[in-house]
C-alpha positions as a Markdown table, in Angstrom:
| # | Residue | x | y | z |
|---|---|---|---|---|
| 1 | Unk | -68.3 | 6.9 | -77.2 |
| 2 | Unk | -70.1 | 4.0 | -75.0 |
| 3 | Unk | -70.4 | 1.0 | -76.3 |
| 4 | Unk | -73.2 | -1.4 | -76.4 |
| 5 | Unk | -75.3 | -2.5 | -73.1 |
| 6 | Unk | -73.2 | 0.8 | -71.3 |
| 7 | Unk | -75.0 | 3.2 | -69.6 |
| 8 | Unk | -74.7 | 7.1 | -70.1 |
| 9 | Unk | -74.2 | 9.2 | -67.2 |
| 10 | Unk | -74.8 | 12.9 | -67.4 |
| 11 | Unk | -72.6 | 15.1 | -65.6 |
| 12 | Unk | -74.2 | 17.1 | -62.4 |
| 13 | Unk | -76.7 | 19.8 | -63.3 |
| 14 | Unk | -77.0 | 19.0 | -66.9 |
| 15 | Unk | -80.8 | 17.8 | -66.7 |
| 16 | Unk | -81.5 | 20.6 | -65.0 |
| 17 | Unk | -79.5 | 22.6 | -68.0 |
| 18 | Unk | -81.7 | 21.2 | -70.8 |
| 19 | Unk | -84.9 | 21.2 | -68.6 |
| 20 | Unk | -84.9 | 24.9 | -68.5 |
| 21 | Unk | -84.6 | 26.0 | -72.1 |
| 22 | Unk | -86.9 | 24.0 | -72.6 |
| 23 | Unk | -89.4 | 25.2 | -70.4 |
| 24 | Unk | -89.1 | 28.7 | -71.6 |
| 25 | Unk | -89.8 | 27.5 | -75.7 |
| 26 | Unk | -92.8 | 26.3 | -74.1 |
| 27 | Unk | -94.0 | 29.5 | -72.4 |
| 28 | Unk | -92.3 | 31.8 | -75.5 |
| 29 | Unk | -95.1 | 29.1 | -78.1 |
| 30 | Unk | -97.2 | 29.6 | -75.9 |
| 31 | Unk | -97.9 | 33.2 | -76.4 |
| 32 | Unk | -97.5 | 33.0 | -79.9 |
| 33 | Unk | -100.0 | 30.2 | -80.0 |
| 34 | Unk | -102.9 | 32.2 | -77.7 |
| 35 | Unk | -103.1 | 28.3 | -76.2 |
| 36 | Unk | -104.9 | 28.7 | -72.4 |
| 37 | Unk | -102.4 | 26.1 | -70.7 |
| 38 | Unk | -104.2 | 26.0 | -68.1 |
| 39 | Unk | -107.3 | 23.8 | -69.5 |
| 40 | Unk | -104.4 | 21.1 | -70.0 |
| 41 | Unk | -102.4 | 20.9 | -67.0 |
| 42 | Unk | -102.7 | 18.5 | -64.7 |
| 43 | Unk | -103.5 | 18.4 | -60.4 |
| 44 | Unk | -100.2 | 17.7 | -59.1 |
| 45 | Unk | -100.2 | 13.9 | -57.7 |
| 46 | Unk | -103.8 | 12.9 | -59.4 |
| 47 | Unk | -102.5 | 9.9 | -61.2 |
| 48 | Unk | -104.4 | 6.7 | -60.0 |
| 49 | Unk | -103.0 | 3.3 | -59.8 |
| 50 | Unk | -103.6 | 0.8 | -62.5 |
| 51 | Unk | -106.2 | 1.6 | -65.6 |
| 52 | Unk | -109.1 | 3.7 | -65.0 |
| 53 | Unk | -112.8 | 1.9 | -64.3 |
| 54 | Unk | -114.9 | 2.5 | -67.7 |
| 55 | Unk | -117.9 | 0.4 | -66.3 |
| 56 | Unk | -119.9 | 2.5 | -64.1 |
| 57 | Unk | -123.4 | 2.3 | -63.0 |
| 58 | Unk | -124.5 | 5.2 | -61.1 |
| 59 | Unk | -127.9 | 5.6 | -59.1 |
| 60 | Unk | -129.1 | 9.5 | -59.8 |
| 61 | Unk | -130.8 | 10.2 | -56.4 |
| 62 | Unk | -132.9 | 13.1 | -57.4 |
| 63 | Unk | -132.1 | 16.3 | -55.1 |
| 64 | Unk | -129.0 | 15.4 | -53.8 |
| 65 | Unk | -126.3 | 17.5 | -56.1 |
| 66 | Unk | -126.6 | 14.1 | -58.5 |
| 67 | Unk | -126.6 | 16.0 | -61.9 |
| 68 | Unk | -123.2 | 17.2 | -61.1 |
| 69 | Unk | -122.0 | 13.6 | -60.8 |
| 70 | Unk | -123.6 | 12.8 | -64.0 |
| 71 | Unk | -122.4 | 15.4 | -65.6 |
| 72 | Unk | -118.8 | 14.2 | -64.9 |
| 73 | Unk | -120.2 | 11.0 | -66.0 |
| 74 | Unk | -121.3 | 12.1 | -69.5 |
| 75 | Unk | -117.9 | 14.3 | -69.6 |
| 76 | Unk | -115.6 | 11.1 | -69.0 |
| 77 | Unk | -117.3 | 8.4 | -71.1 |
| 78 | Unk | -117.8 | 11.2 | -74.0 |
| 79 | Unk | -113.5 | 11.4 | -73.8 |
| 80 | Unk | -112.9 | 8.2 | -73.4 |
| 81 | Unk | -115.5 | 7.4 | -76.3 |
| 82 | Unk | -117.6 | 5.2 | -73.5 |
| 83 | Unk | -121.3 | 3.8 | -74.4 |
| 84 | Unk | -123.9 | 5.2 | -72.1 |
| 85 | Unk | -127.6 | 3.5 | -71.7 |
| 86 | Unk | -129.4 | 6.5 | -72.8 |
| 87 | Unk | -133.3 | 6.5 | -72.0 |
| 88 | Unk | -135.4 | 5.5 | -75.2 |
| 89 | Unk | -137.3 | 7.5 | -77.4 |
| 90 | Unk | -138.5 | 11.1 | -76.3 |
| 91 | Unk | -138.1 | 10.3 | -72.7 |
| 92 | Unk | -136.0 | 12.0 | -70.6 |
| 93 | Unk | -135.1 | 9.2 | -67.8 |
| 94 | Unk | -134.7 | 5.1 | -67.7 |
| 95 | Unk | -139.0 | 4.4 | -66.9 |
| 96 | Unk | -138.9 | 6.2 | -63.7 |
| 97 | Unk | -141.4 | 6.2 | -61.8 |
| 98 | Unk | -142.0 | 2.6 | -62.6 |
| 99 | Unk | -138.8 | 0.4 | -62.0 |
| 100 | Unk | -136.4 | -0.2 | -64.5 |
| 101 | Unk | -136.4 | -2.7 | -67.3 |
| 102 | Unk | -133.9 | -3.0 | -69.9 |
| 103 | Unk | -136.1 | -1.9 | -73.0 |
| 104 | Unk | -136.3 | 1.6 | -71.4 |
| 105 | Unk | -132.7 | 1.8 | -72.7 |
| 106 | Unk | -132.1 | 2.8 | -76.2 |
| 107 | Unk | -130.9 | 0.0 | -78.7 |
| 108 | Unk | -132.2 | -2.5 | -76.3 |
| 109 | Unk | -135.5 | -4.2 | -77.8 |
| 110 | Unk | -135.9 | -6.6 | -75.9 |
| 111 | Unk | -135.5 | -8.3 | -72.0 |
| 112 | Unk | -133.1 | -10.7 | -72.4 |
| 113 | Unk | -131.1 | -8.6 | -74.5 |
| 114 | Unk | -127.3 | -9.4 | -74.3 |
| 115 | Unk | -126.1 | -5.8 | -75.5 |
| 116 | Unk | -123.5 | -4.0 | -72.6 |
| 117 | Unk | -122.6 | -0.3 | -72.1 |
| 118 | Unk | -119.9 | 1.0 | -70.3 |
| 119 | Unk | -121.8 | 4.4 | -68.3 |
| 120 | Unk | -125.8 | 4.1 | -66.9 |
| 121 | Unk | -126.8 | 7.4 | -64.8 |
| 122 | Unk | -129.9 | 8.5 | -65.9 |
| 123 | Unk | -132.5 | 8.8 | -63.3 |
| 124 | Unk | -134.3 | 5.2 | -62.9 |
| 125 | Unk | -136.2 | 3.0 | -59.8 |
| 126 | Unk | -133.1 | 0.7 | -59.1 |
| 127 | Unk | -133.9 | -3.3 | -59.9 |
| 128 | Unk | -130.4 | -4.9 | -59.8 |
| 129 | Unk | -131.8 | -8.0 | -62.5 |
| 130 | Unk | -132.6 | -6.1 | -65.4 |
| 131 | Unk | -129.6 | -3.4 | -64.9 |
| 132 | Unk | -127.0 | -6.5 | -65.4 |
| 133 | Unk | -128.8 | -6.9 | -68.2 |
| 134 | Unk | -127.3 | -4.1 | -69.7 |
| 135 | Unk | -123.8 | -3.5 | -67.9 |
| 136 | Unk | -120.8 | -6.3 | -67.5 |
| 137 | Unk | -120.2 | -8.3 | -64.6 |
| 138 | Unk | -117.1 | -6.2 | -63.4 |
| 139 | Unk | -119.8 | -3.4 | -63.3 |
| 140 | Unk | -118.6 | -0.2 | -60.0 |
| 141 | Unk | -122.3 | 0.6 | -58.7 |
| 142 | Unk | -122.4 | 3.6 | -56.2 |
| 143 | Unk | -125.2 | 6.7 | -55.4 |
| 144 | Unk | -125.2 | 9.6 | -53.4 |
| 145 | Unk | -127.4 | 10.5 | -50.7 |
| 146 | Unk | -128.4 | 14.1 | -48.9 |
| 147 | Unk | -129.7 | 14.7 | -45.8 |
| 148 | Unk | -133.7 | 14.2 | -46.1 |
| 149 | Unk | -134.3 | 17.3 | -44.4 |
| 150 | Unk | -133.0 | 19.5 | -47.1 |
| 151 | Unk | -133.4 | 16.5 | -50.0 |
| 152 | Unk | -137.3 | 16.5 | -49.2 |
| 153 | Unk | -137.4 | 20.9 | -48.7 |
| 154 | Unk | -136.0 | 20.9 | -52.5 |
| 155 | Unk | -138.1 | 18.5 | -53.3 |
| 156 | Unk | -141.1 | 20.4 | -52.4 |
| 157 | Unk | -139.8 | 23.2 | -54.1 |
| 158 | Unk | -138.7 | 22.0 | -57.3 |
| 159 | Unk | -141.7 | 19.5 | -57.6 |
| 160 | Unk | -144.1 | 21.7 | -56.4 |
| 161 | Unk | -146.6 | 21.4 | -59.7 |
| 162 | Unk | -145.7 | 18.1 | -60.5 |
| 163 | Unk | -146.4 | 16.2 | -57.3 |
| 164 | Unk | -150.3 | 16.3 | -56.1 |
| 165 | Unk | -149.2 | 16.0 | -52.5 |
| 166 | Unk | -147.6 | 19.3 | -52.3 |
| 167 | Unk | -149.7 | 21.2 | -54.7 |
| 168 | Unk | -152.3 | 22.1 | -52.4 |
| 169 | Unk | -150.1 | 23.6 | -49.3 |
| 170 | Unk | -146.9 | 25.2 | -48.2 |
| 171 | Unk | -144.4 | 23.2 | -46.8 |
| 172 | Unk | -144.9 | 24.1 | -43.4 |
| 173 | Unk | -148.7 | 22.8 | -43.7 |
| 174 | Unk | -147.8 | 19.8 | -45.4 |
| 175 | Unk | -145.2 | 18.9 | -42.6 |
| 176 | Unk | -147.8 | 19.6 | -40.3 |
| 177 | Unk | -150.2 | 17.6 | -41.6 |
| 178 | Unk | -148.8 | 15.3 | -44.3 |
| 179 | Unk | -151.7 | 12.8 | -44.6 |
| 180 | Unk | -154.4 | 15.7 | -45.2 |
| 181 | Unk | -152.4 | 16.1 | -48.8 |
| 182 | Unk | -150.7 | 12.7 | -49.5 |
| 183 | Unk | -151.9 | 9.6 | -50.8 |
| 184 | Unk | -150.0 | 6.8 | -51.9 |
| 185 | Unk | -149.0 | 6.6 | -55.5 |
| 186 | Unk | -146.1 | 6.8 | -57.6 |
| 187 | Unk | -147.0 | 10.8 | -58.2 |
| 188 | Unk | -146.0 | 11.3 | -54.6 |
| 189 | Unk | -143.4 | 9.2 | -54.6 |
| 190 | Unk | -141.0 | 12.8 | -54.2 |
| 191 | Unk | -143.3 | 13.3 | -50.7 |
| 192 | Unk | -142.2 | 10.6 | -48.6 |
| 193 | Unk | -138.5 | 8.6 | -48.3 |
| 194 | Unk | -137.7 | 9.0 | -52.5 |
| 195 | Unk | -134.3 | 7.9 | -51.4 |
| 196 | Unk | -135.5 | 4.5 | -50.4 |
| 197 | Unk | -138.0 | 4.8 | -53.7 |
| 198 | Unk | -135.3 | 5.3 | -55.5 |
| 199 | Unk | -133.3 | 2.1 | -54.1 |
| 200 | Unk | -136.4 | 0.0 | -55.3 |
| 201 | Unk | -138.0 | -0.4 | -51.8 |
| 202 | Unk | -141.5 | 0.9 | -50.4 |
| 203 | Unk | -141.1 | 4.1 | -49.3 |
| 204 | Unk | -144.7 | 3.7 | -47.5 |
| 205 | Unk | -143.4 | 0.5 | -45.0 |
| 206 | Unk | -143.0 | 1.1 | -41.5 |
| 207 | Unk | -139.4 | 1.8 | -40.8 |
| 208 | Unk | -138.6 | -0.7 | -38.0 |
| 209 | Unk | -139.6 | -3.7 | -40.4 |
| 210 | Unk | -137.9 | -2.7 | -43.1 |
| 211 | Unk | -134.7 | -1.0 | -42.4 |
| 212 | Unk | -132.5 | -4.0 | -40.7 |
| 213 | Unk | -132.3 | -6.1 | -43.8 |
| 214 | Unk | -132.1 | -2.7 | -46.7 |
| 215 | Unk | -128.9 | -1.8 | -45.0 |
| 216 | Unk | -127.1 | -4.5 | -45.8 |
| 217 | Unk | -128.8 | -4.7 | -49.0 |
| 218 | Unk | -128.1 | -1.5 | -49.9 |
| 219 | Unk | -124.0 | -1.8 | -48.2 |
| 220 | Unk | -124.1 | -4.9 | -50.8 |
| 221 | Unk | -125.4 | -3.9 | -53.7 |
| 222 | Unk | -123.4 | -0.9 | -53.6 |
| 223 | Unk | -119.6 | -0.6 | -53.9 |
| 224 | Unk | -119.7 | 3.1 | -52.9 |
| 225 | Unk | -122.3 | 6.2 | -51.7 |
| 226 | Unk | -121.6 | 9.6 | -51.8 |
| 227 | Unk | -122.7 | 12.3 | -49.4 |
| 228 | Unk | -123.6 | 15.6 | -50.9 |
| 229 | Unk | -123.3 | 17.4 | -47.6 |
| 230 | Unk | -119.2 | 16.5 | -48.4 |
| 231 | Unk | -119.2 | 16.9 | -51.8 |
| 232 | Unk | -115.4 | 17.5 | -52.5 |
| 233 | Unk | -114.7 | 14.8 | -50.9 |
| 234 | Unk | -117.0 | 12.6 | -52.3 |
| 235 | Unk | -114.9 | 13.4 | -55.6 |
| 236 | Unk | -111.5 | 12.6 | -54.3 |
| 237 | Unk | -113.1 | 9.1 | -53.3 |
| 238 | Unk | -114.8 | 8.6 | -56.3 |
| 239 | Unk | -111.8 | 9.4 | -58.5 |
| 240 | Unk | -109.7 | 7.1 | -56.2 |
| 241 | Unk | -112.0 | 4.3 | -56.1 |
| 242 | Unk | -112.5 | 4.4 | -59.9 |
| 243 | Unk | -109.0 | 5.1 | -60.4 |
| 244 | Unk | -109.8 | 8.4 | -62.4 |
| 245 | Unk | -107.3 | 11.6 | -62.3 |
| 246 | Unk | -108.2 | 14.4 | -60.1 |
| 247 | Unk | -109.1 | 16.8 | -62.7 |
| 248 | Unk | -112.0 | 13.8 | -64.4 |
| 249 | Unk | -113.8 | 15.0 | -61.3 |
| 250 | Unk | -113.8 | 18.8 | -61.4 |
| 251 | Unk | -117.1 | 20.0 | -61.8 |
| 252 | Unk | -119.1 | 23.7 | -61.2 |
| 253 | Unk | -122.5 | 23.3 | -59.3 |
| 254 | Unk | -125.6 | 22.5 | -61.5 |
| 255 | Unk | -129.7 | 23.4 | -61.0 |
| 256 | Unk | -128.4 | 25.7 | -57.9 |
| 257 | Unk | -131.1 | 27.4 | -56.8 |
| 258 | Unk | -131.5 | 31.2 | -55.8 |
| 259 | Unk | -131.9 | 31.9 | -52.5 |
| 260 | Unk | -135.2 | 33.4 | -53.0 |
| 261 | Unk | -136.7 | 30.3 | -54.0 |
| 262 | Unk | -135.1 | 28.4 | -50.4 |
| 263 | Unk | -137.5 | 27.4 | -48.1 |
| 264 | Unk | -136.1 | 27.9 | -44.3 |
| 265 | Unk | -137.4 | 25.2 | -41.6 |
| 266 | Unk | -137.5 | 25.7 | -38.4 |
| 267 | Unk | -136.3 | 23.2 | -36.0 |
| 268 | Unk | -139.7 | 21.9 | -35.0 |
| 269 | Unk | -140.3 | 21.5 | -39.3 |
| 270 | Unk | -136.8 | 19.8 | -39.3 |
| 271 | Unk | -138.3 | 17.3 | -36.7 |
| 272 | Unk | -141.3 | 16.2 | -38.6 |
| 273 | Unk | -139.2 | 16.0 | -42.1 |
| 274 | Unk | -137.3 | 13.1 | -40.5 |
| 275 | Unk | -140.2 | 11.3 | -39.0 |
| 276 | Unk | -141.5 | 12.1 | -42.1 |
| 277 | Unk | -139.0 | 10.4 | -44.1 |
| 278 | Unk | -137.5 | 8.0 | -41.3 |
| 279 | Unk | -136.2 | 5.3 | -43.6 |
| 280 | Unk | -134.2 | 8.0 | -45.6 |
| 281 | Unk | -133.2 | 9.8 | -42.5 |
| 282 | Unk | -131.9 | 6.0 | -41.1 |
| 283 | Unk | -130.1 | 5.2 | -44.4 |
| 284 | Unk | -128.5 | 8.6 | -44.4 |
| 285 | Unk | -127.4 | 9.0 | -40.6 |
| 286 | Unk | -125.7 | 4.9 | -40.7 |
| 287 | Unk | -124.3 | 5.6 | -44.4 |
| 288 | Unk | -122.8 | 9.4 | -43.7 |
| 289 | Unk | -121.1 | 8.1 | -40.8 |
| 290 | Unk | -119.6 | 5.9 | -42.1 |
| 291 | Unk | -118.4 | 8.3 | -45.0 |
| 292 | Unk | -117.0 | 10.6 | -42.1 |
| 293 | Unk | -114.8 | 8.2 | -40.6 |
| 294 | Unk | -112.5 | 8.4 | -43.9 |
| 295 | Unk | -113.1 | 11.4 | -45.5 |
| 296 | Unk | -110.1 | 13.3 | -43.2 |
| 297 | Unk | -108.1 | 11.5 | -44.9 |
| 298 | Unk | -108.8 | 13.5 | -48.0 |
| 299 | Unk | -107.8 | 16.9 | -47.0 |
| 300 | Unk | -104.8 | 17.3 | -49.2 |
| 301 | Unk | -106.2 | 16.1 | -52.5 |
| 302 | Unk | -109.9 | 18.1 | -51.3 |
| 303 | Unk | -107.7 | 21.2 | -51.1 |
| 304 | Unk | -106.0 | 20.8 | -54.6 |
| 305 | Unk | -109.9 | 20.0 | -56.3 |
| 306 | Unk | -111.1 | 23.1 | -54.8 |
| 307 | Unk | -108.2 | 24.9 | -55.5 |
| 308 | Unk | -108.8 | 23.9 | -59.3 |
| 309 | Unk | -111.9 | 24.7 | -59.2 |
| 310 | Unk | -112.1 | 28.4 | -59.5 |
| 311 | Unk | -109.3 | 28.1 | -62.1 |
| 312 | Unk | -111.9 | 27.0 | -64.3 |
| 313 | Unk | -114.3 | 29.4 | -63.4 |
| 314 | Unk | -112.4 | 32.0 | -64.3 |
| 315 | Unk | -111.4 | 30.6 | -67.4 |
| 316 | Unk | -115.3 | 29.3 | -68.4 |
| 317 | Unk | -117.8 | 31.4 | -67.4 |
| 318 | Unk | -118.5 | 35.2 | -67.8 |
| 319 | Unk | -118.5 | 37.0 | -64.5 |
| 320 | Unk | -117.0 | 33.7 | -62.9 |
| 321 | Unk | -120.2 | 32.6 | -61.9 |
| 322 | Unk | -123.8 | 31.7 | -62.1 |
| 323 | Unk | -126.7 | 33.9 | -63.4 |
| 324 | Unk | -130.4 | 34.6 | -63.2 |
| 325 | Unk | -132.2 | 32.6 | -65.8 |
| 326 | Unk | -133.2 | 36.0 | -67.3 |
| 327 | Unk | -129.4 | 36.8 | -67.5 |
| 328 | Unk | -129.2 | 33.5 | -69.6 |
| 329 | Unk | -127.7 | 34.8 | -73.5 |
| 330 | Unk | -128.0 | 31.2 | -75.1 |
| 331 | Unk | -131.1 | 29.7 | -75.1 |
| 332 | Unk | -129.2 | 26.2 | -75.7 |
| 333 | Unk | -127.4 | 26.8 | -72.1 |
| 334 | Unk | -130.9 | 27.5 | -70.0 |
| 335 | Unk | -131.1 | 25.6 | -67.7 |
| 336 | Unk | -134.5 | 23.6 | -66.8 |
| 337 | Unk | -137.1 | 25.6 | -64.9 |
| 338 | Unk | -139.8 | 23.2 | -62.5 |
| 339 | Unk | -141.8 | 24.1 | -60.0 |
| 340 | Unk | -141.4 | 27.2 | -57.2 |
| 341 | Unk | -137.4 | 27.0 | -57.8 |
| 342 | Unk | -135.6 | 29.4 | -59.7 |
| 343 | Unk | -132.5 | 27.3 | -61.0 |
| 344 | Unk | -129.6 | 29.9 | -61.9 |
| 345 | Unk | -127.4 | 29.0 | -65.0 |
| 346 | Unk | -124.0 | 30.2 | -66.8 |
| 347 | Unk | -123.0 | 32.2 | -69.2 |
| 348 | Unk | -119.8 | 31.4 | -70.9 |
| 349 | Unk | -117.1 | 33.7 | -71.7 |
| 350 | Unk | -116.2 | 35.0 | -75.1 |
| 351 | Unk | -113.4 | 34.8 | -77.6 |
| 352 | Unk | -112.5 | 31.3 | -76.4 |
| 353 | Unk | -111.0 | 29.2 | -78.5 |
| 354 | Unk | -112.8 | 25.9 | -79.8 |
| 355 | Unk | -111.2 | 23.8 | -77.9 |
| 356 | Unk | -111.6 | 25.6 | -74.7 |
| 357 | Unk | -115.1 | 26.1 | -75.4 |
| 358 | Unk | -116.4 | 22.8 | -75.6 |
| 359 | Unk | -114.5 | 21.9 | -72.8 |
| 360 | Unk | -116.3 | 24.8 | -70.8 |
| 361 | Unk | -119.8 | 23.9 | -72.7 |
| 362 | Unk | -119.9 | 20.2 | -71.9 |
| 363 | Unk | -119.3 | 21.5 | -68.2 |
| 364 | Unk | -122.6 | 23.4 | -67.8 |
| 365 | Unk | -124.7 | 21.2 | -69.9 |
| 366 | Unk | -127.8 | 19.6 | -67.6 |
| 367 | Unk | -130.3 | 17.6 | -69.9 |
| 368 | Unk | -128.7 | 19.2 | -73.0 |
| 369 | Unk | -126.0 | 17.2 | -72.7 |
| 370 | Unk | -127.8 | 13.9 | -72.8 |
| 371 | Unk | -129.6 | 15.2 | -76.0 |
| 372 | Unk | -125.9 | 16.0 | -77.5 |
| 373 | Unk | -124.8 | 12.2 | -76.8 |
| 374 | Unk | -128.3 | 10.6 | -77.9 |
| 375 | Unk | -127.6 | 12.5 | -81.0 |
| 376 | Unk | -124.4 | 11.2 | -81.8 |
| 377 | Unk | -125.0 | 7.8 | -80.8 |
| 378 | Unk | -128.3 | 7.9 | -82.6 |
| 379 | Unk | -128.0 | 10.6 | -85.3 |
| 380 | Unk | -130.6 | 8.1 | -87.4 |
| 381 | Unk | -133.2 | 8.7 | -84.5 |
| 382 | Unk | -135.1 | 12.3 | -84.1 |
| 383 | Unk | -133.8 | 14.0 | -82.0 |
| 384 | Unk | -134.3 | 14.6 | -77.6 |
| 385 | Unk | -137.2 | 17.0 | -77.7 |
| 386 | Unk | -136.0 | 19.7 | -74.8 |
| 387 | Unk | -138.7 | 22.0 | -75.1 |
| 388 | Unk | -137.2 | 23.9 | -72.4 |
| 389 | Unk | -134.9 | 26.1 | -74.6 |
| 390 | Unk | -137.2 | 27.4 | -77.2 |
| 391 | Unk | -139.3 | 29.7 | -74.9 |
């Protein structure tokens, strides 16, 4: 028998003698139980260092895959039971078009409010003073961007009723001959640079003047951008840089349009959406390569998120994949319909059990899923109206 303060030392081979029965009670409860395992396990070597960052401010770019980031957003505060600045009232984003101001938050009455939340990524016109009126000092702010070219060819697409500027021509004409359609006025504000729109910046200044001293505004103000052209890896650094596990960042793609409602440019149309949107395209071209110089170092942890991935796919969605809006079976999974595109949805699988079904739900929600957390956090309020699913 050892005595106090003595160590016991197993003999050779017995850990690895209790580790093994062990491991097969597991898998034998686990086929009595029906429990899928595999919603729970972990990616190998996706631990961070130190305590996961809970304050997060991110700056939903519209047309640059950002719905998926704010889906993993609303999916991590919801676990970790974070507060999120939800938009007030019936609206749908934070004010946008018109730049943000703390009362377009919910709870928030008035400017100099002192109330904090831990999550803001609804879309909004970026002013810096009245965010920090609502997130802590030791706030992580960081965006995502997407080449212009394609960012401004959705855009047209998606927007295409919504937006004056593009609702009299094809985008071909409008490249052509943008000034024939545009004017300038918040409306259009999707026709010309919305990235630097977004940011808080005119999107109608001449590029020279304005882009020298926006750069290292923008490198400033934000600790980190993402590149949707290198979406994995934008993941593995975000869940390094927020110190989140590999598996908080899985996500499937979201508003994913068919390929019937993608417009194909030529080169010559590429050419005039840059010059079109040259402060976007300058932000994008000194921002992505800086993303590329450090984004080999990824590969190993990129290969394990994709890997996961499909794992989930299987286990979520019926037929692995996404559908047709027609092929959509619940009307409270549809996803929102806009313009020209024809955004594809998912249908989940059946006979999951509850726990894996919300676990698959809460990863196709779009706007539903900032309805389901206005609702909880506000259950005395009516409720998000999103129209959307009763047709």
């Amino acid at each position: 028998m050892p005595t106090g303060g003595q160590r016991v030392l197993l003999p050779a081979g017995a850990f690895g003698l209790f580790i093994i029965p062990l491991a097969l009670i597991l898998v034998l409860l686990t086929g009595l139980l029906h429990v899928d395992v595999t919603m729970f396990s972990p990616l190998f070597g996706d631990q961070a260092e130190g305590p996961p960052i809970t304050n997060a401010m991110f700056l939903k770019m519209h047309k640059t895959a950002s719905s998926m980031v704010l889906n993993i957003l609303f999916r991590f505060a919801e676990t970790h039971n974070l507060s999120v600045a939800l938009p007030a009232g019936s609206r749908l984003h934070l004010g946008y078009p018109w730049l943000f101001l703390a009362h377009h938050v919910e709870g928030v009455k008035q400017e100099g409010a002192q109330q904090r939340f831990n999550a803001m990524c609804n879309h909004l016109r970026f002013n810096l003073p009245a965010v920090q009126k609502v997130m802590p000092n030791d706030t992580f702010y960081f965006s995502i961007l997407r080449n212009p070219v394609f960012q401004l060819e959705s855009s047209f697409i998606y927007d295409k009723g919504s937006v004056p500027a593009f609702r009299n021509a094809d985008l071909d004409a409008f490249l052509a001959s943008p000034l024939t359609y545009y004017n300038q006025s918040l409306r259009n504000a999707y026709a010309r640079n919305n990235t630097w729109f977004d940011l808080g910046y005119d999107h109608d200044a001449p590029a020279q003047e304005s882009c020298v001293r926006a750069l290292a505004e923008v490198e400033r103000r934000l600790q980190m951008v993402l590149i949707a052209e290198h979406f994995d890896e934008s993941m593995v650094l975000q869940r390094r840089r927020l110190r989140w596990r590999l598996e908080d960042v899985v996500s499937f793609r979201l508003k994913a349009r068919s390929q019937r409602s993608v417009s194909r440019l030529t080169p010559e149309g590429r050419q005039r959406a840059q010059r079109r949107c040259a402060l976007d395209w300058r932000l994008y071209q000194h921002l992505n390569r800086s993303f590329g110089s450090g984004a080999r170092r990824l590969r190993s942890e990129v290969a394990r998120l994709r890997a996961r991935r499909p794992e989930l796919m299987a286990l979520c969605l019926q037929g692995g994949g996404p559908k047709d809006r027609k092929q959509i079976t619940d009307r409270h999974l549809r996803p929102y319909q806009s313009g020209k595109a024809d955004i594809l949805g998912y249908n989940l699988r059946q006979g999951l059990d509850n726990q894996t079904l919300q676990l698959c739900r809460r990863m196709i929600m779009q706007l539903q899923y900032m309805a389901h957390l206005y609702a909880q956090r506000f259950p005395e309020k009516p409720p998000k109206d999103i129209c959307f699913l009763e047709a």
